[in-house]
C-alpha positions in Angstrom: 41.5 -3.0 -39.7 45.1 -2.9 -40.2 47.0 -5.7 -38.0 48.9 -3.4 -36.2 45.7 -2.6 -34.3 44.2 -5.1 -33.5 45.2 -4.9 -29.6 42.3 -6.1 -26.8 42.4 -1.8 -26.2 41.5 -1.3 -29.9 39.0 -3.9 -29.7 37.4 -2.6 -26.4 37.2 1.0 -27.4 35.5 -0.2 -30.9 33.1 -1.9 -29.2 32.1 1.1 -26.9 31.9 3.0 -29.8 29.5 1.2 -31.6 27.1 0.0 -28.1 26.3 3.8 -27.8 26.2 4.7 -31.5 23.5 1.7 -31.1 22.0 3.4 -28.1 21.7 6.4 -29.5 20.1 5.3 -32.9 17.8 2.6 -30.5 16.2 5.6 -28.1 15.6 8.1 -31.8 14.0 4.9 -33.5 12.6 3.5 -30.6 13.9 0.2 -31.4 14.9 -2.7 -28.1 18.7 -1.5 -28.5 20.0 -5.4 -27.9 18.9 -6.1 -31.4 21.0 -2.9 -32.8 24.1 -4.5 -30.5 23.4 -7.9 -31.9 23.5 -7.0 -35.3 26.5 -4.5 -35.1 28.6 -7.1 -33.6 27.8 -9.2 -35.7 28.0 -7.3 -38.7 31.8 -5.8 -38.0 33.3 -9.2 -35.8 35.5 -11.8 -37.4 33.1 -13.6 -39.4 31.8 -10.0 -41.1 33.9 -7.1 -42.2 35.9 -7.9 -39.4 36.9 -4.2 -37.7 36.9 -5.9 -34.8 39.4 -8.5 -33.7 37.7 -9.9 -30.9 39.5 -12.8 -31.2 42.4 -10.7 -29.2 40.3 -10.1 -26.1 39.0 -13.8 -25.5 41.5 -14.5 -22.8 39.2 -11.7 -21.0 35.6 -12.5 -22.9 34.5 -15.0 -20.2 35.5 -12.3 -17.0 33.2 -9.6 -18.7 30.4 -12.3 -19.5 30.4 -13.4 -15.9 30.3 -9.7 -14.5 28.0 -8.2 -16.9 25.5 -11.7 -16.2 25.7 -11.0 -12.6 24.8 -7.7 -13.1 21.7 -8.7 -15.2 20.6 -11.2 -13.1 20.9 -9.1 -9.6 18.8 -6.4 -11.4 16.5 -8.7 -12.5 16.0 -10.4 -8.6 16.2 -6.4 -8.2 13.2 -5.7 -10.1 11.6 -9.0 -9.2 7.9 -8.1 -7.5 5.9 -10.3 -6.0 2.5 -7.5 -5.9 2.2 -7.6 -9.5 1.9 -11.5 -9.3 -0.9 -11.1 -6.4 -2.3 -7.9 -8.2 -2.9 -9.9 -11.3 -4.3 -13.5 -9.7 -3.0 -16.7 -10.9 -2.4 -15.3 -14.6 1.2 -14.2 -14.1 1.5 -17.1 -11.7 0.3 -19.9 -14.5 1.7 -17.8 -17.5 5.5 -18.2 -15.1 4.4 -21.9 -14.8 3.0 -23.3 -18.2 5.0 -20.7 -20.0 8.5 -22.5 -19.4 7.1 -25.9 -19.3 5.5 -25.5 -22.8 8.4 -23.7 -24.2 11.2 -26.5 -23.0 8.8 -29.7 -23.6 8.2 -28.2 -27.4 11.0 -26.3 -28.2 13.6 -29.2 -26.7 11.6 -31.6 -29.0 11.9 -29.5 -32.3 15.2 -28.5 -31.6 16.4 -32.2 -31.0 14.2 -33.4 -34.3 15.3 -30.5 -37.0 18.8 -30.2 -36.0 20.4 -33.3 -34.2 21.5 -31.4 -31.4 21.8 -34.1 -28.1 19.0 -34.2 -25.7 20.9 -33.0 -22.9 21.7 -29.5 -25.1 18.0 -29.6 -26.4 16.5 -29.5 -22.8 19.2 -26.7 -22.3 17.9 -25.3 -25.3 14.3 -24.6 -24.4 14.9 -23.6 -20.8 17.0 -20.4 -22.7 14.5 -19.8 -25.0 12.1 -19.8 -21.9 13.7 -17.0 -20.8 11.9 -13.8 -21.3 12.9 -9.8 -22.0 11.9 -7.3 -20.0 14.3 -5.0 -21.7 12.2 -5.2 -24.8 8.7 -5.9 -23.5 8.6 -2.6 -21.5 9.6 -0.1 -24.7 6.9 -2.2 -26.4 4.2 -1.3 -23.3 5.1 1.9 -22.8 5.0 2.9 -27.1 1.8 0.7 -27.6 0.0 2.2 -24.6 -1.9 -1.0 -23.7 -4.6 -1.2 -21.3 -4.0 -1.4 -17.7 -4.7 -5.6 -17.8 -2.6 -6.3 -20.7 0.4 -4.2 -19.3 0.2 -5.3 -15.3 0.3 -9.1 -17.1 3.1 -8.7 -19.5 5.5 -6.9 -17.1 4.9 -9.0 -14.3 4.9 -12.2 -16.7 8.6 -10.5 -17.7 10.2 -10.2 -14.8 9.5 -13.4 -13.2 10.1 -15.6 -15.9 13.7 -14.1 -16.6 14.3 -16.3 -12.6 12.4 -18.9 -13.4 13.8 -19.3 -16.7 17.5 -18.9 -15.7 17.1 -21.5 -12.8 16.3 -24.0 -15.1 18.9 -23.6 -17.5 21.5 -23.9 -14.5 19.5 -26.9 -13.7 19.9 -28.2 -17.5 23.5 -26.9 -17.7 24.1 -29.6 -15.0 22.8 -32.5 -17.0 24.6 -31.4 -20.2 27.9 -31.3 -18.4 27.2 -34.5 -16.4 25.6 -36.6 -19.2 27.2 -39.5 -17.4 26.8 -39.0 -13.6 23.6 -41.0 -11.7 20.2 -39.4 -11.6 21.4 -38.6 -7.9 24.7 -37.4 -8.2 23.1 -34.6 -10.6 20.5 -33.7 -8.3 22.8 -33.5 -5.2 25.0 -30.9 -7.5 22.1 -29.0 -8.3 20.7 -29.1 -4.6 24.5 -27.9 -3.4 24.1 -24.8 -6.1 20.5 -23.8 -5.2 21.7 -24.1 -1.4 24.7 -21.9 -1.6 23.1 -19.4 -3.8 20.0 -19.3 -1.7 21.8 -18.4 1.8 24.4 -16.8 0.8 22.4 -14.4 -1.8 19.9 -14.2 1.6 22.5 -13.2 3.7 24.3 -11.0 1.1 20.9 -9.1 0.1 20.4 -8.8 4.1 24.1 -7.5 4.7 23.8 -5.0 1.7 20.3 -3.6 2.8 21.9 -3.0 6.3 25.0 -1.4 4.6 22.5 1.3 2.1 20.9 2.1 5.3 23.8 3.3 7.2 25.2 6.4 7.6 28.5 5.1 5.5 26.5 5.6 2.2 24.4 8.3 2.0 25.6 9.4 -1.1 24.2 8.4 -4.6 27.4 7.8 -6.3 29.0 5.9 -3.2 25.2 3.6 -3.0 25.4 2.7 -6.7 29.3 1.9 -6.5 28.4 -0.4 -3.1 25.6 -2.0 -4.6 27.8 -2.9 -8.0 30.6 -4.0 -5.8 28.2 -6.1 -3.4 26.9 -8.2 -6.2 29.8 -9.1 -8.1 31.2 -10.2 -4.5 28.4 -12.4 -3.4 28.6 -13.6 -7.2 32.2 -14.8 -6.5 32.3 -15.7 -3.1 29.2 -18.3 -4.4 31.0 -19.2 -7.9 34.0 -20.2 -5.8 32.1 -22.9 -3.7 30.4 -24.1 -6.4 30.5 -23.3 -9.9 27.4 -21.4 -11.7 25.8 -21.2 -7.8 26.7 -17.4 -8.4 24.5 -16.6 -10.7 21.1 -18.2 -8.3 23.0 -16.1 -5.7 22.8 -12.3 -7.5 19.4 -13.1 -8.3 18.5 -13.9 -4.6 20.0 -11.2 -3.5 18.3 -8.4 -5.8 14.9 -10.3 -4.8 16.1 -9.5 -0.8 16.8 -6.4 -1.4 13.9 -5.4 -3.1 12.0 -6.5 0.0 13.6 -5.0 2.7 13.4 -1.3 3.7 16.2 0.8 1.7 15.8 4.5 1.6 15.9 5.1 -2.6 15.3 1.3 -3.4 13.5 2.9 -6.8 16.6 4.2 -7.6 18.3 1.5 -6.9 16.2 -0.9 -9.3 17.7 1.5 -11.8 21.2 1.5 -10.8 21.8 0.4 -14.4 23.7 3.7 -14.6 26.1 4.5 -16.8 28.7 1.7 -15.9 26.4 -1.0 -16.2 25.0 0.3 -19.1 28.1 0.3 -20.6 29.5 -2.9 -19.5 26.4 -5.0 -20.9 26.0 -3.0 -24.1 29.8 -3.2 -24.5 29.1 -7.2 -23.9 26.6 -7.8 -26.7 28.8 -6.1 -29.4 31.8 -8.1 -28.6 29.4 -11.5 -28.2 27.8 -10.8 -31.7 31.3 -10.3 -32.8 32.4 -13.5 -31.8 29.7 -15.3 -33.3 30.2 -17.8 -36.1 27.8 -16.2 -39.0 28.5 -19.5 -40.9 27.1 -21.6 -38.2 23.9 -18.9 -37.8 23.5 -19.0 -41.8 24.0 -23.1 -41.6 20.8 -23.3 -39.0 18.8 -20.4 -39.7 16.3 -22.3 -41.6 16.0 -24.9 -38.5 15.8 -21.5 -35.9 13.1 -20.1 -38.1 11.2 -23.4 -38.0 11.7 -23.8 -34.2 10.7 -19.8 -33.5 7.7 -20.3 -36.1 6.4 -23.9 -33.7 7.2 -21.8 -30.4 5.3 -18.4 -31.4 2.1 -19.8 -33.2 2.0 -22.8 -31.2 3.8 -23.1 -27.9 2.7 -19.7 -26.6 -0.5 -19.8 -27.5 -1.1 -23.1 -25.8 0.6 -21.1 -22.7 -1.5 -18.7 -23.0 -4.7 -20.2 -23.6 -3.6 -22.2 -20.2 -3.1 -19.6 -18.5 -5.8 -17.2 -19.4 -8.9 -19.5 -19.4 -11.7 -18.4 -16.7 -9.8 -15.5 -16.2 -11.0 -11.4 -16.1 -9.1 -11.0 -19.9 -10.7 -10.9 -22.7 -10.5 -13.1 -26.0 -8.4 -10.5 -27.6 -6.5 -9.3 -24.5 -5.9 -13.0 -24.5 -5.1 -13.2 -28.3 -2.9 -10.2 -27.9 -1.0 -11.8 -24.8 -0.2 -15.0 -27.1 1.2 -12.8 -29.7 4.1 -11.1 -27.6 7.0 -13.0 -25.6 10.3 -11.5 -27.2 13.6 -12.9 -25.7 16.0 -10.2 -25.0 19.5 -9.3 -23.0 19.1 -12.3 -20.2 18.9 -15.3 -23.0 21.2 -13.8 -24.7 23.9 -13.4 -21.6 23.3 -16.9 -20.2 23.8 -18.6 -23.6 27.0 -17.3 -23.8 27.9 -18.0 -20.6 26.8 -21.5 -20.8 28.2 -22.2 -24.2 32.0 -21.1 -23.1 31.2 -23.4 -20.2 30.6 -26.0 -22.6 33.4 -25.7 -24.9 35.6 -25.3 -22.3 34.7 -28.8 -21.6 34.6 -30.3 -25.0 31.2 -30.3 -26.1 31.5 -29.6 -30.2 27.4 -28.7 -30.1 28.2 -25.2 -28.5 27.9 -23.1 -31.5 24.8 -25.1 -32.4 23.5 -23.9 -29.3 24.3 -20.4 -30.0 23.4 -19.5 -33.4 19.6 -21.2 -32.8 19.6 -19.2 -29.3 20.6 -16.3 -30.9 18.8 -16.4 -34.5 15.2 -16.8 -31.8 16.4 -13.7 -29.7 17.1 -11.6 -33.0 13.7 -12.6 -35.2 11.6 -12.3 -32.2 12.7 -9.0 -31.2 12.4 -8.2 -34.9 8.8 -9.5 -34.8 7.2 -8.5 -32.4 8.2 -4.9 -32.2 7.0 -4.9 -35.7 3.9 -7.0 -34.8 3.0 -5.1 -31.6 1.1 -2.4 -33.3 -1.2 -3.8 -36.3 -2.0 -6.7 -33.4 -3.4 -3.9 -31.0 -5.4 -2.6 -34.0 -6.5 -6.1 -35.6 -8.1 -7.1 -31.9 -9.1 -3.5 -30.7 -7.2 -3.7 -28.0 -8.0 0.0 -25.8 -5.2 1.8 -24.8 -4.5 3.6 -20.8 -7.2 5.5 -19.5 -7.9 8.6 -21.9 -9.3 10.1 -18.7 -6.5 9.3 -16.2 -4.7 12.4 -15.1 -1.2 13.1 -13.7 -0.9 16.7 -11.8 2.8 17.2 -11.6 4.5 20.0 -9.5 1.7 21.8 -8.6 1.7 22.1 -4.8 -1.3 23.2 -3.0 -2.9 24.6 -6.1 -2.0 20.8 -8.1 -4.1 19.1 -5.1 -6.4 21.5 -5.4 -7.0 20.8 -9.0 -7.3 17.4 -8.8 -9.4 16.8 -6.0 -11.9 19.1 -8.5 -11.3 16.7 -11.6 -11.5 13.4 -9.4 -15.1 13.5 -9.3 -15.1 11.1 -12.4 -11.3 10.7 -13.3 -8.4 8.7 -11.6 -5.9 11.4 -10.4 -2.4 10.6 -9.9 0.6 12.8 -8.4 4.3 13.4 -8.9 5.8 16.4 -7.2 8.5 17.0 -4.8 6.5 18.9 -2.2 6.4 16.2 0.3 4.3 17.8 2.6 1.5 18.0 -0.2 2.5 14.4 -1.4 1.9 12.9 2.3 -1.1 14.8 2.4 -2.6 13.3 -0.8 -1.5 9.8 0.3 -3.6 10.3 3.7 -6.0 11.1 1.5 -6.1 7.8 -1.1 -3.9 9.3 -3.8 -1.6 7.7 -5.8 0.6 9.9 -5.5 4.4 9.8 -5.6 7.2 12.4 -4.5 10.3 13.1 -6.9 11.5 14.7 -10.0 9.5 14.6 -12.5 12.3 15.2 -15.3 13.6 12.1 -14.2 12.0 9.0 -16.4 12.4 6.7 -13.5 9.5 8.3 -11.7 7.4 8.2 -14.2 8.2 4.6 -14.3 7.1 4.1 -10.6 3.7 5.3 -11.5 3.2 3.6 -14.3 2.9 6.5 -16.8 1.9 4.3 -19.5 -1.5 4.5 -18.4 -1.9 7.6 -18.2 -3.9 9.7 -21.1 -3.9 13.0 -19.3 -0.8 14.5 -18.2 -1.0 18.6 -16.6 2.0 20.3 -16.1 1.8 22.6 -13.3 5.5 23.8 -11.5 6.3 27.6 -11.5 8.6 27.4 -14.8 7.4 27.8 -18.4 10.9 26.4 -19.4 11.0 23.6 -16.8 7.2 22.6 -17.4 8.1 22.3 -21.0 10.6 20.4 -20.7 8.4 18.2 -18.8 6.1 18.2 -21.5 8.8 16.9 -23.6 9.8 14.0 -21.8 5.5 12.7 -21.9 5.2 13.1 -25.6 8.5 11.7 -26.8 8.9 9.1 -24.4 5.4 8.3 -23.0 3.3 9.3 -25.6 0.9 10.6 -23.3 -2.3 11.7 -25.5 -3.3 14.7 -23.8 -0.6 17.8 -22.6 -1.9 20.8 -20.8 1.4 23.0 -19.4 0.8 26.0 -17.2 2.7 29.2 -18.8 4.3 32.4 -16.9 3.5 36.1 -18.5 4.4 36.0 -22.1 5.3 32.2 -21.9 2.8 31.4 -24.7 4.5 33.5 -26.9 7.5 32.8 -26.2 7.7 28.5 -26.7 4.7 29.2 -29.5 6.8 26.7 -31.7 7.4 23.9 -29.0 4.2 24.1 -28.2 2.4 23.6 -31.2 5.3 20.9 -32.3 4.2 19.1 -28.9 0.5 19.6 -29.1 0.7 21.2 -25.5 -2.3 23.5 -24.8 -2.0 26.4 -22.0 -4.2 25.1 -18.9 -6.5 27.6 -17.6 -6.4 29.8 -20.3 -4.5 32.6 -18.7 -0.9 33.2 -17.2 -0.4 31.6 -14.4 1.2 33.0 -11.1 2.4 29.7 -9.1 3.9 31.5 -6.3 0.7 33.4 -5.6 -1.5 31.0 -6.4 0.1 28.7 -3.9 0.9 30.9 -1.3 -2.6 32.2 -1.3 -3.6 28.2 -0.8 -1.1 27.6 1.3 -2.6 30.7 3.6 -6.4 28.8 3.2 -7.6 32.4 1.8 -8.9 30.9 -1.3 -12.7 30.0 -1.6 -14.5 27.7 -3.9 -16.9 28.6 -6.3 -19.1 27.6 -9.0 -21.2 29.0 -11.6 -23.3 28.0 -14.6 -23.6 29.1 -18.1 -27.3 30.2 -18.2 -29.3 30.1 -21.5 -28.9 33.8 -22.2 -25.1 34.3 -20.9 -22.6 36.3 -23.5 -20.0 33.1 -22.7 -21.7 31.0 -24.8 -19.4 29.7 -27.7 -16.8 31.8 -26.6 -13.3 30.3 -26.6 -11.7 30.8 -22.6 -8.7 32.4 -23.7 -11.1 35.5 -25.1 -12.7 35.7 -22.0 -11.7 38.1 -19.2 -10.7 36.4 -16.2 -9.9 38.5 -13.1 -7.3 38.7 -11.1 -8.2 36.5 -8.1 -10.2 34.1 -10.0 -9.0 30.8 -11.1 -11.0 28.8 -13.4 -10.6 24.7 -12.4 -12.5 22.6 -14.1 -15.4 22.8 -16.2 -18.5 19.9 -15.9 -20.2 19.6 -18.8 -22.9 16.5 -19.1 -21.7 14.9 -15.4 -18.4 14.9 -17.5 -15.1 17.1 -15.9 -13.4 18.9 -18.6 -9.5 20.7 -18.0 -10.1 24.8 -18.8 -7.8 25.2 -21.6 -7.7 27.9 -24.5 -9.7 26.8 -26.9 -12.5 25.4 -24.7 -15.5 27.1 -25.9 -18.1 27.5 -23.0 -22.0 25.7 -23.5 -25.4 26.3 -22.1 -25.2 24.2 -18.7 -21.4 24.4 -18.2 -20.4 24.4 -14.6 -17.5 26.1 -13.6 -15.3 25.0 -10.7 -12.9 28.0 -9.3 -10.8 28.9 -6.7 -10.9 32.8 -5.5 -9.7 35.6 -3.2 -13.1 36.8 -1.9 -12.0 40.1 -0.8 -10.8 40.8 -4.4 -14.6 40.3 -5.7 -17.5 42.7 -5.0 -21.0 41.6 -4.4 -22.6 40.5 -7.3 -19.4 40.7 -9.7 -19.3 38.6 -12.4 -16.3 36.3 -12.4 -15.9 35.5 -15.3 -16.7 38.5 -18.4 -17.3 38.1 -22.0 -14.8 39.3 -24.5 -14.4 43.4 -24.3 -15.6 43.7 -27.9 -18.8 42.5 -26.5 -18.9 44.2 -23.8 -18.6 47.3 -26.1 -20.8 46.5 -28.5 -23.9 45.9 -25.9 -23.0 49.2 -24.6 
């Protein structure tokens, strides 16, 4: 870059550039994006081809790394949830327990033996690397498709040790900065910090809840701009009575908030909108940017050593710990000691802290960094790589092939999958509220909102799922849908419901998405629904007898009438989704739904192809 240029506005507006070129390139690869950050910045900073002079902004570095941490942390607190820890027993509980104390003990001990880093900075050092990364453990879940046990474990395990993992590198930051104070004088600091960030992060979570339940915020854009505002105040307002007691207090206040009741708090968990987004993408780039490559290169050998002890050694001790007398099994346990990648919280606080520490004249910053950094990088490199031969090698099963999520389909959806949960979980996401209450009352899982919006599918842990029907009154829309299961959930198993002429129409979506056409004839949703809604439909079922024209006939060249509307099939005790190319057996029961003043005595309901039908006569 020419010198002219390099201005802190240059600098900025490179760095934006390349966080969502990153983002962009990280959702089409599926890759954890902080690694594509990490090595851009890197990569075009100072110490490589040096298009960015980051140099210029670092009057301003330490504001954004102090904003964009609060915002981490608060989302973190945000997302913190105490159900998955009593869903999943004392696993999650020991795993948040042993986990850190393993990693620190171990990792502080290597660290302080390979390098020569001081004690104080090694202790420092394994409560960072302690930390875990939720940002690139879920991608991993969510592409792998784990089992339900597995998941529950590693998510939970995720979010709660990014707290427990950030309060004890506060605590250590202490004892590196006051290498000289009394055993007591460092504990009364660290009592002070813990104390203002607790009440005031109590009080702040409290104040905010109250706030995003008034009348003054009802809109999204004015809640996501309070909530942003809210935490970077209580972070200050802490900071300013005692120093680093900020970040104890965002955290402390997402965990409030999660708990109290705030219309849209799923939405809110989320609220890493566009600006945040942007602000701790933007963050990474210039942090990479700013680190010393000769310092990484000097103690990448070390940082390989140190990663190699703390992944075949230190985690599965933690594991093993953990896991034993447990409902896992050996390989759910074997794939659990194989995945604990460190993502965008290590990443922040070590920056943080190691400004912090140069700021006050300790030389072993950059140490710090580069092996901090060099274990966030190869494990996000490794395990991402490793995630999906491991699930092979141990035979780990994925979600439940026979799951089901009904989405959009109203009267007609419930319908449908009260008939197919006779031997499958069913679960619902449609913004008919009425019919959504109605399943809940009923024991449904079953969520209201959009279901083009990932968040949702989030909420009811879509990962699981292997069976995903598609049922709203839109070929387009359910589609599109359809789209959004495949490419980001990988859902096995699509079954969309198409208007008049809508398999024609999307024949090349379909068959690049491996959708198939449920019930295996147009569907009307209005009517269908409105006929439901009206209770004028009836259920009936017949068999395939041992002499009937259906047998090995594929659904879609049957005749179906109008007014009949074909279910579910059961076929060996077994509930099977009518699709096209389901070809009818000797036995089959057939589950339908019907107008019964649209059906003489005696009709059949369901008629064999017309060549047939010709032929015979």
């Amino acid at each position: 870059m020419f010198p002219e240029t390099a201005t802190p506005t240059t600098t900025f507006v490179i760095a934006v550039l390349i966080a969502t070129a990153a983002q962009m390139l990280a959702n089409r690869f599926r890759f954890p994006p902080i690694l594509l950050w990490l090595l851009a910045g890197m990569a075009l900073g100072p110490f490589g081809l040096h298009a960015m002079h980051v140099e210029s902004m670092e009057g301003a570095l330490h504001t954004l790394i102090e904003l964009g941490l609060a915002i981490i942390l608060f989302e973190g607190g945000l997302s913190l949830n105490l159900k998955e820890l009593r869903a999943n027993g004392w696993v999650v509980g020991r795993m948040v327990i042993f986990g850190p104390l393993l990693t620190i003990s171990i990792g502080s001990t290597i660290a302080h033996m390979v390098t020569g880093i001081d004690w104080p900075l090694a202790l420092l050092f394994g409560a960072l690397v302690s930390v875990g990364g939720p940002t690139v453990i879920l991608p991993i879940i969510r592409q792998m498709r784990l089992g339900r046990n597995i998941s529950h474990v590693l998510t939970a395990e995720a979010m709660l040790i990014d707290v427990v993992g950030a309060i004890l590198a506060i605590v250590f930051l202490q004892v590196a900065l006051t290498p000289d104070m009394s055993g007591a004088l460092i504990a009364e600091d660290i009592l002070l910090k813990i104390a203002v960030g607790f009440f005031i992060g109590l009080a702040g979570g409290r104040l905010l809840a109250m706030l995003l339940s008034s009348s003054w915020s009802k809109d999204v854009e004015v809640r996501t701009i309070l909530t942003l505002s809210s935490a970077w105040g209580v972070f200050l307002l802490s900071d300013s009575i005692s120093s680093q007691a900020g970040l104890l207090a965002v955290l402390m206040m997402g965990a409030t908030l999660q708990r109290m009741e705030v219309h849209d708090i799923q939405r809110l968990k989320h609220f890493k909108g566009s600006l945040s987004m942007l602000l701790i993408s933007v963050l990474f780039v210039l942090l990479a940017a700013n680190m010393n490559l000769g310092v990484m290169r000097e103690y990448l050998y070390p940082g390989l050593l140190i990663f190699a002890i703390l992944a075949c050694y230190a985690r599965p001790l933690a594991v093993l710990f953990s896991t034993f007398g447990s409902h896992l099994t050996l390989n759910e346990s074997l794939y659990l000691s194989g995945m604990a990648p460190r993502g965008v919280v290590a990443a922040g606080i070590t920056s943080l802290f190691a400004l912090i520490l140069k700021e006050n004249g300790n030389t072993q910053s950059e140490m710090l960094v580069a092996l901090v950094y060099i274990i966030i990088i190869i494990s996000v490199m490794g395990y991402s790589l490793l995630a999906r031969p491991l699930k092979t090698m141990l035979s780990i099963d994925g979600g439940d092939d026979r799951s089901v999520l009904i989405i959009g389909g109203g009267q007609i959806g419930a319908e449908l999958g009260r008939a197919l949960g006779e031997d499958r979980e069913v679960r619902f996401l449609d913004l008919n509220a009425e019919v959504i209450t109605s399943l809940k009352h009923s024991g449904y899982n079953a969520i209201c909102g959009n279901a083009l919006d990932p968040l949702y599918w989030e909420i009811i842990h879509a990962e699981e799922i292997g069976v995903v029907i598609v049922l709203t009154g839109s070929s387009d829309h359910n589609l599109l849908i359809a789209r959004l299961a495949s490419e980001t959930f990988h859902t096995p198993e699509i079954y969309v419901a198409l208007q008049e002429d809508g398999a024609e129409k999307h024949a090349n979506l379909i068959h690049q998405l491996q959708a198939r056409r449920i019930f295996a004839k147009p569907y009307n949703f209005t009517y269908w629904n409105d006929q439901a809604y009206r209770k004028r439909l009836l259920y009936e079922s017949r068999y395939i007898e041992p002499d009937s024209l259906l047998i090995n006939e594929r659904m879609a060249d049957v005749r179906i009438p109008h007014g009949v509307q074909p279910i579910a099939i059961v076929r060996d005790g077994k509930t099977m989704i009518p699709y096209d190319d389901l070809k009818f057996t000797e036995g089959d029961e057939i589950k339908m739904l019907l107008r019964p003043e649209r059906m003489e005595e005696g009709q059949a309901l369901i008629l064999p192809p017309s060549s047939i039908k010709i032929t015979e006569s």
